[in-house]
C-alpha positions in Angstrom: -17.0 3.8 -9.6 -19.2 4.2 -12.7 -19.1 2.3 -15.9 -17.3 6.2 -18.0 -14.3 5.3 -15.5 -13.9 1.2 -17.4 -14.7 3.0 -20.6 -12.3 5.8 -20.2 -9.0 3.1 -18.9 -7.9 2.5 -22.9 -7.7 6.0 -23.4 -6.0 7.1 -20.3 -3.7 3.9 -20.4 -3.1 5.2 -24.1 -2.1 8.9 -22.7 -0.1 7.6 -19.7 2.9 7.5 -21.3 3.3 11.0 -22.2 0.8 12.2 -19.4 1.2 12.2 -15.8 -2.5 12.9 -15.1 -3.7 10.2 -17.4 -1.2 7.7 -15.6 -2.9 8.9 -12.2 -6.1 8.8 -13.8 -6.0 5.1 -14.9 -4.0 4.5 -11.4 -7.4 5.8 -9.2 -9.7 3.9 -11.6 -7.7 0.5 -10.6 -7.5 1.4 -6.6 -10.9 1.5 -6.8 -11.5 -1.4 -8.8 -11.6 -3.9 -5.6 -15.4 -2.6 -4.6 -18.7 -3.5 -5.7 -19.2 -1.6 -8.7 -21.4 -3.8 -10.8 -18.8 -3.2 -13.4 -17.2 -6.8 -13.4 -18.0 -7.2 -17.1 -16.5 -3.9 -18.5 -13.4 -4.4 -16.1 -12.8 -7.7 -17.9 -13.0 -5.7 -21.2 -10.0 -3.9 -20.0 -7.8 -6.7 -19.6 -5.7 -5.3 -22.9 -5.6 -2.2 -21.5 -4.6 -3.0 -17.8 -1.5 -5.2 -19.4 -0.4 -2.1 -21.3 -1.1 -0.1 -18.1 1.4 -2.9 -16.1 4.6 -2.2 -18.9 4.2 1.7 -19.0 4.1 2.0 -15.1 7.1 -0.6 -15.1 8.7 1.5 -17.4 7.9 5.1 -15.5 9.7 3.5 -12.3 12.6 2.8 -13.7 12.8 6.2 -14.7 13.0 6.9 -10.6 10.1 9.6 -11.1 9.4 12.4 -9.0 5.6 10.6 -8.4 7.1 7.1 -7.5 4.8 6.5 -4.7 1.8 7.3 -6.8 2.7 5.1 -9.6 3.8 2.3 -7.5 0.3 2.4 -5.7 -1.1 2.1 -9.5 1.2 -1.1 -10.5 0.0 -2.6 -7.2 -3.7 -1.9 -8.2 -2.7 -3.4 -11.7 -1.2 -6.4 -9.7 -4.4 -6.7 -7.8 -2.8 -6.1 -4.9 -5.5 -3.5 -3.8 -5.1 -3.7 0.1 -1.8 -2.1 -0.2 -3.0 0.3 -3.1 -5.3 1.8 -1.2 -3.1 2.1 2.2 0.3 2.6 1.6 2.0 5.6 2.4 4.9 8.1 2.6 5.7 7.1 5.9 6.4 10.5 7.0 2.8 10.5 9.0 1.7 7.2 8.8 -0.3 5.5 11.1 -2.1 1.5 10.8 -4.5 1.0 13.5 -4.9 -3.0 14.2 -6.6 -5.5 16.6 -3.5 -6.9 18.7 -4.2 -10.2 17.6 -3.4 -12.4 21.3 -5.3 -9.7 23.8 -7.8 -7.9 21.2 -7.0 -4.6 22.9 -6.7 -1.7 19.8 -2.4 -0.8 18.6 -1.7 1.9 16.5 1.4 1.5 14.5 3.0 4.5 13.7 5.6 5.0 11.0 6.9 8.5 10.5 9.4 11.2 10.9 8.4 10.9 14.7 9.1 7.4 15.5 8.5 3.9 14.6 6.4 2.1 17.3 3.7 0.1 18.3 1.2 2.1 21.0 -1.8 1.9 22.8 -4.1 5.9 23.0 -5.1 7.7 25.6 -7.7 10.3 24.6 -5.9 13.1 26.8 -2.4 11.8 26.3 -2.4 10.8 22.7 0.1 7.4 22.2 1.0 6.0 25.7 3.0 2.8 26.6 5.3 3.1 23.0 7.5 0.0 21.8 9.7 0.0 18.9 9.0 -1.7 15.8 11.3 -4.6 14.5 11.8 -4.2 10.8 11.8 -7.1 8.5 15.7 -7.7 7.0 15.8 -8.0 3.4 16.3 -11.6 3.5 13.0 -12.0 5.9 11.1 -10.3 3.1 9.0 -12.2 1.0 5.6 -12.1 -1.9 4.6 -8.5 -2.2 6.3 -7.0 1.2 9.9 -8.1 -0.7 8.1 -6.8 -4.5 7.5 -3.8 -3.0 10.6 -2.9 -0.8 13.0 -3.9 -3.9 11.1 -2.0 -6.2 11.6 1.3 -3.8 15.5 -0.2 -3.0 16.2 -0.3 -6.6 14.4 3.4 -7.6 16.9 5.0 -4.5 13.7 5.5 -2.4 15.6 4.7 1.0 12.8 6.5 2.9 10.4 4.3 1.1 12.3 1.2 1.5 13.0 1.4 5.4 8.7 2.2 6.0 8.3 -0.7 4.0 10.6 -2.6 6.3 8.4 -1.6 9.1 5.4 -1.9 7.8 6.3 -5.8 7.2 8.0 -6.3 10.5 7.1 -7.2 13.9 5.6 -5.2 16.8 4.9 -5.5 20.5 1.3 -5.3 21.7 1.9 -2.8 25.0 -0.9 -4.3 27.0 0.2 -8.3 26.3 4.3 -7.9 25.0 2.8 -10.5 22.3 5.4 -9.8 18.9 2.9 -10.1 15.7 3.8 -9.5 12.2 2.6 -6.0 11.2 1.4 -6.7 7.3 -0.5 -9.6 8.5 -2.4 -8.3 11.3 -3.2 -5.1 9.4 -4.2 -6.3 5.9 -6.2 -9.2 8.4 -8.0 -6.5 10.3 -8.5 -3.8 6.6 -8.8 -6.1 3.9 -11.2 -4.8 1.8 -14.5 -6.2 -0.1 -13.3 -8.0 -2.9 -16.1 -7.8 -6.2 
């Protein structure tokens, strides 16, 4: 992150509406916004243009775009919400390795066209000892796992919606059958470096 991508956010933020690579543009600059840049002065600067940034994305997602997923990781950077910027995914080959928090011992979470589950990994034999995820109901939703999953319900993103429901459900650790919340465990274990 360099001090050209804060002064180049008005402009892009300006373009967005009628640009798709501007929109991305300004998106990437946002994601990356978390990290120590030494910029915390010129992103202040850009508090104008980040608000103008938040109503055109709003606006672009109710449009139910062909690059949902890209915009909607831009509105979360916008949001601040750059943990789940930075990580989330299609969910058609996703994978969240985490710390099972009760035994310690390492659980990837997989979220894909091949399966929800919980597993531990084998070097020869890839996932071993598989459990299937429990996804969060609507109703047990809540902050920016309910934000999300509504904003991908409401844009007819089902495939979207239902990884979302994973993502903040609950798993089983395979070496302890402790259940832990997914979101919590992950963005516990992946946070990263706020400025």
């Amino acid at each position: 992150m360099s001090p050209a991508s804060f002064a180049a956010l008005p402009r892009l933020v300006r373009l967005a509406p009628r640009s798709a690579r501007a929109r991305h543009l300004a998106g990437e600059i946002l994601e990356r916004a978390a990290g120590h840049h030494g910029c915390d002065d010129l992103l202040a600067d850009c508090a104008g243009a980040i608000a103008e940034f938040r109503e055109v994305l709003g606006q672009h997602l109710r449009s139910r775009p062909a690059d949902f997923l890209k915009s909607l990781r831009a509105l979360l950077a916008v949001e601040e919400e750059y943990h789940w910027a930075a990580v989330l995914g299609d969910f058609e080959d996703d994978f969240y390795p985490m710390m099972c928090p009760h035994c310690g011992v390492m659980v990837s979470i997989a979220i894909g066209n091949y399966g929800r589950y919980s597993a531990t990994q084998d070097w020869d034999l890839g996932d071993v000892e598989r459990r299937g995820l429990r996804p969060a109901g609507a109703e047990e939703l809540t902050g920016t796992g309910r934000w999300m999953f509504e904003m991908a319900v409401n844009a007819g993103q089902e495939e979207l919606a239902d990884g979302i429901a994973h993502l903040f459900g609950r798993a089983e650790c395979p070496l302890c059958a402790s259940v832990f919340n997914i979101a919590d465990e992950y963005t516990s274990d992946n946070r990263p470096v706020m400025r």
